[in-house]
N, C-alpha and C positions, 0 to 999 in steps of 0.2 A: 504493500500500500504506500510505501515511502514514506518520507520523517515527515511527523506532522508538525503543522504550522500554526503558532501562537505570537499573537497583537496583545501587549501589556498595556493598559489603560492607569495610567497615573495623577496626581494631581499636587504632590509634593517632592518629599525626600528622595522618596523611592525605596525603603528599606527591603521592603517584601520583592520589590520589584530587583533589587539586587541579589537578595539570598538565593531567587529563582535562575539568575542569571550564574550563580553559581554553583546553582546543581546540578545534577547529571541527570536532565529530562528525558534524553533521549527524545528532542524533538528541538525544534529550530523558532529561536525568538526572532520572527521578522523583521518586528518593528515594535518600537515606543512610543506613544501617542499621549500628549499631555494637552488639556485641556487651559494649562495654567504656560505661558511663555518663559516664568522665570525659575520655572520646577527645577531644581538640582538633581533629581531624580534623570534629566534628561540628559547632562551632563555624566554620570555614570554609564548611561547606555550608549551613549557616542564612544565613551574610553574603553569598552568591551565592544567597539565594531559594528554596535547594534541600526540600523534605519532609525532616523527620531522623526516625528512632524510634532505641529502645534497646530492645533483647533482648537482658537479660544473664545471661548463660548460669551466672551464680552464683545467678539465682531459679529454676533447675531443676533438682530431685534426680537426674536421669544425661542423659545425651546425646541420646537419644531424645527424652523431651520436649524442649531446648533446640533440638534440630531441626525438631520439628513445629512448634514456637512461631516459628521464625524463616521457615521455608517459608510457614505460612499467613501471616504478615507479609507477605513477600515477595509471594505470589500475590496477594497484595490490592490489588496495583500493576500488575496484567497485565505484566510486564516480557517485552520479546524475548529480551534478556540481561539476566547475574549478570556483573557483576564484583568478584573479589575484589582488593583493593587495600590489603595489609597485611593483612589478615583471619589472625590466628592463632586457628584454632577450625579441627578436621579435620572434616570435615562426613562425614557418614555414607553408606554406600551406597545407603538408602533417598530420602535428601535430593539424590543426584548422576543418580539415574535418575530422579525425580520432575521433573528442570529438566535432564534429558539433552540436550548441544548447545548448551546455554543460559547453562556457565557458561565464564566464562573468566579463569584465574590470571595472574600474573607470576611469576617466580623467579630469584633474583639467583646464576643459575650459568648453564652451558651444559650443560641439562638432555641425556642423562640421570648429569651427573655433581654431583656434590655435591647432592644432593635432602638436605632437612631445613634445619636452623637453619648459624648460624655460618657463611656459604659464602666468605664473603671471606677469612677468618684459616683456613680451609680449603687454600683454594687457594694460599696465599701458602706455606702448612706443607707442601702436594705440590709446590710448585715448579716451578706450571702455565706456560708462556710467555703461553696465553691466557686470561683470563676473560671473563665476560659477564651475560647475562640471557636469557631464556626468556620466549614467550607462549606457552600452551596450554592448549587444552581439559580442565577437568578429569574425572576419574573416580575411582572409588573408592580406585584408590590412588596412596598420597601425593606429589606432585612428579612424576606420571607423565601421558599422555596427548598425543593428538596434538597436535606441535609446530607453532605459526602460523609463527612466524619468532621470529630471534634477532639477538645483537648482540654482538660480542666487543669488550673493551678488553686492551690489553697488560699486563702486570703486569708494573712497573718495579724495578729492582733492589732501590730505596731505597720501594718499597710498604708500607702500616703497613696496616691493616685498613680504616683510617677513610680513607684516600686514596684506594683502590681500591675503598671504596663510593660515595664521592663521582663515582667516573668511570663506576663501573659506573649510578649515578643516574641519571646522565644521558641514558643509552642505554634504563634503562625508560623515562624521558617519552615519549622521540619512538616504542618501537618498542609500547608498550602501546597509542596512540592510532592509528598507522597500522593496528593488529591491528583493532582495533573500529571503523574505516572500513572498513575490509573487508569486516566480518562486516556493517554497519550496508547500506553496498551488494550484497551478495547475492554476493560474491564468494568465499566460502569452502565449500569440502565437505568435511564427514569420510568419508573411506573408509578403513576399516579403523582403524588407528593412525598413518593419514598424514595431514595438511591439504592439501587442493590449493584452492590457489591460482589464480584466474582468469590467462589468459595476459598480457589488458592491463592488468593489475596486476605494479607492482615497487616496490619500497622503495627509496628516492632518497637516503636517508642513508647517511653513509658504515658499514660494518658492521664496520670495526673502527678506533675515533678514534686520530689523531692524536696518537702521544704530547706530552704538554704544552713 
C-alpha cells in the first residue's frame, strides 16, 4: 500500500508535533500547517526537512472560508491522516466529514471529562485522584469522538497546574504516536463511537506513571 501520508495541524510550540517527528511512525510527515504565522512549532518542522505552509485564519472574513482554504491546503498533500497537534481552530462540520476517519486529536483530560480549555487547573479544582490525556477521532463536536486509547497520571497532593501538565506531557508523546502506529498499520476500526482495536495490538507503556 506504500508509507502512509500524514499533515500535522499546529497552532503553537509544537511539542507533540515534534515528539511525532521523532518517532518511528513508519509513515511520512508531509507537511506542517499552522494556522498561527508566528508558531515556532513551524520552525522545528523546517529544521527536520518537513513542507510548512500558513493558513491564517485572520486572512479570512468567517470560518467557512478559513476552512475551505485550509482543506484544499491540506488535500493538496493527498494525506491518509490529519493530525491535530495543538491546533486551536474548531474546524467545522463540513471540514470533519470532508476528511471523515482521517483526522485525529489529542486532549489533555480523560475524555469525556473536562472537554475544552484549562483541563489541568480543572481537574486539580474537582479534586480528581486521576488525570490524563485522550487520543480520538475527531467529529463535529468539540472534544468528542471515538476514543483510541488513553493515559492516566495521579494528581498529587502538592499539584500546581504546571506540574500536572508536565506529567500529563509526557503520556501525550508516547500514547499520540503509539495511536498513529496503529492507524499507520491498519489496525484501527471505527464502529459506531467505539475504536477497536486489533487483538495483536497492546500498548506496553505503563497507563498510569509512577508517581515521581
Amino acid at each position: 500500500m506504500g508509507t502512509k501520508r500524514i499533515v500535522i495541524l499546529i497552532s503553537g510550540r509544537g511539542s507533540n508535533m515534534k515528539a511525532l517527528l521523532d518517532a518511528r511512525l513508519n509513515a511520512t510527515v508531509v507537511a506542517v500547517i499552522s494556522n498561527i504565522p508566528t508558531a515556532m512549532g513551524l520552525q522545528i518542522a523546517k529544521a527536520a526537512g518537513v513542507d510548512t505552509k500558513i493558513v491564517n485564519h485572520q486572512d479570512h472574513g468567517d470560518r467557512a472560508s478559513f476552512d475551505h482554504c485550509l482543506a484544499e491546503t491540506i488535500a493538496a498533500y493527498s494525506p491518509d491522516l490529519i493530525v491535530l497537534a495543538g491546533f486551536m481552530r474548531i474546524l467545522s462540520q463540513e471540514f470533519v466529514v470532508r476528511f471523515s476517519g482521517k483526522i485525529m486529536n489529542i486532549h489533555p483530560s480523560l475524555l469525556p471529562a473536562f472537554p475544552g480549555l484549562n483541563t489541568h487547573q480543572r481537574a486539580i479544582n474537582e479534586g480528581v485522584r486521576l488525570h490524563g490525556c485522550t487520543v480520538h477521532f475527531v467529529t463535529s463536536q468539540l472534544d468528542h469522538g471515538p476514543i483510541i486509547i488513553q493515559a492516566a497520571v495521579p494528581v498529587l497532593p502538592d499539584d500546581d497546574e504546571q506540574t500536572l501538565a508536565s506529567r500529563v506531557l509526557e503520556q501525550e508523546h508516547a500514547i499520540y504516536a503509539q495511536a498513529i502506529r496503529w492507524f499507520v498499520d491498519d489496525k484501527l476500526a471505527i464502529e459506531g463511537n467505539r475504536v477497536k482495536v486489533a487483538a495483536d495490538c497492546r500498548y506496553l507503556g505503563a497507563l498510569i506513571s509512577p508517581e515521581p
